[in-house]
C-alpha positions as CSV (number, residue, x, y, z in Angstrom):
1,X,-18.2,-14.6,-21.4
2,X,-21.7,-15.3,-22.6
3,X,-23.9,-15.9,-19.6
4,X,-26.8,-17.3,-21.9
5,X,-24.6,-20.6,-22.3
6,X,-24.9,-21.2,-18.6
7,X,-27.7,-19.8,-17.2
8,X,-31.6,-19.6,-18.4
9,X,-35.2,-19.3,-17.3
10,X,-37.9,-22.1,-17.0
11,X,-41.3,-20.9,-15.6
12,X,-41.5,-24.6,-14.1
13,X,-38.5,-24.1,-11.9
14,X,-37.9,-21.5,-9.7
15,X,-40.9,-19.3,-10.8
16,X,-39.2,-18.5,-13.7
17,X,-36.1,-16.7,-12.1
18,X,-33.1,-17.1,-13.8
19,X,-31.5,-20.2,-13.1
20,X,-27.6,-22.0,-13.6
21,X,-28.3,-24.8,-16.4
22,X,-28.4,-28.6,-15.5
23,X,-29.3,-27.4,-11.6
24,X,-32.7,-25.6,-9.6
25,X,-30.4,-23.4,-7.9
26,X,-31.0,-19.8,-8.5
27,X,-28.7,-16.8,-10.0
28,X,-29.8,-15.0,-7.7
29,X,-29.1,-17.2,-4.2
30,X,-26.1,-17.2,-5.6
31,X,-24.9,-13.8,-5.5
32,X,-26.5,-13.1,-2.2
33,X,-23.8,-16.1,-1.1
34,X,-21.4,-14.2,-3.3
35,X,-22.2,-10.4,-1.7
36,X,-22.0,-12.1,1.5
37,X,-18.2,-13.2,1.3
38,X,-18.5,-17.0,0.6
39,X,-16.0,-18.3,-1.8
40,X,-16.1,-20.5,-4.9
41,X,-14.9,-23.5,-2.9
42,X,-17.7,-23.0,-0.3
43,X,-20.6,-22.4,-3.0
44,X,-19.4,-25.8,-5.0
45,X,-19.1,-27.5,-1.6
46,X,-22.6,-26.5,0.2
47,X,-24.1,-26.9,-3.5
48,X,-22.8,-29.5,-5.6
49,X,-23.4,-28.6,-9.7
50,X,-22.4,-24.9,-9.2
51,X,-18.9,-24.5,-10.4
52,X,-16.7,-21.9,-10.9
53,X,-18.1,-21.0,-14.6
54,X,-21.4,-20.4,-12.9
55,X,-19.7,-17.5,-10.4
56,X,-18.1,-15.4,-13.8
57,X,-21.7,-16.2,-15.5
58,X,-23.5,-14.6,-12.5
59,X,-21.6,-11.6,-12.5
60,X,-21.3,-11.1,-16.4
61,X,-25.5,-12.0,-15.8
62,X,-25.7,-9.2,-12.8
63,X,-23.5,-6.4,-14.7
64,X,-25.7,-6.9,-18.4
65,X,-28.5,-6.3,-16.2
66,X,-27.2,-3.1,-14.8
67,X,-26.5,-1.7,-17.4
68,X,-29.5,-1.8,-18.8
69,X,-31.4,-0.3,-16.4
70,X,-31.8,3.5,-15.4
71,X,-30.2,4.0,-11.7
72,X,-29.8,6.7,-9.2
73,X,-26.4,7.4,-7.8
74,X,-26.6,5.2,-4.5
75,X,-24.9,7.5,-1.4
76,X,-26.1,10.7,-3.2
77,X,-29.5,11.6,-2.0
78,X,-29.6,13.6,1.2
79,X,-32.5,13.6,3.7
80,X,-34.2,17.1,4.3
């Protein structure tokens, strides 16, 4: 899937954060919905204009962005 066809950036919405196309709701808010258990049928009921599309763009969006970054192993560190 390419994200890019469904989601974008506008400095005048949003302060620029990535946003789903043809809506002000943000990538973001949406995976925090996502991470907290809500389905696709709650998301497109609570926020009409997100549909199911929008969900697989989020998380092709989310896993492009992780792997271009530079990580460290989460659970790995120890405290002294």
């Amino acid at each position: 899937m390419d994200w890019k066809e469904h989601i974008h950036s506008d400095p005048a919405i949003g302060f620029g954060k990535p946003i789903f196309r043809g809506t002000r709701i943000k990538v973001e808010f949406v995976l925090k919905l996502m991470g907290a258990g809500w389905t696709a049928a709650q998301i497109a009921e609570e926020f009409p204009g997100v549909e199911e599309v929008h969900l697989r763009a989020a998380a092709a969006f989310a896993a492009d962005l992780l792997h271009d970054e530079d990580y460290a192993a989460i659970g790995q560190a120890r405290a002294a």
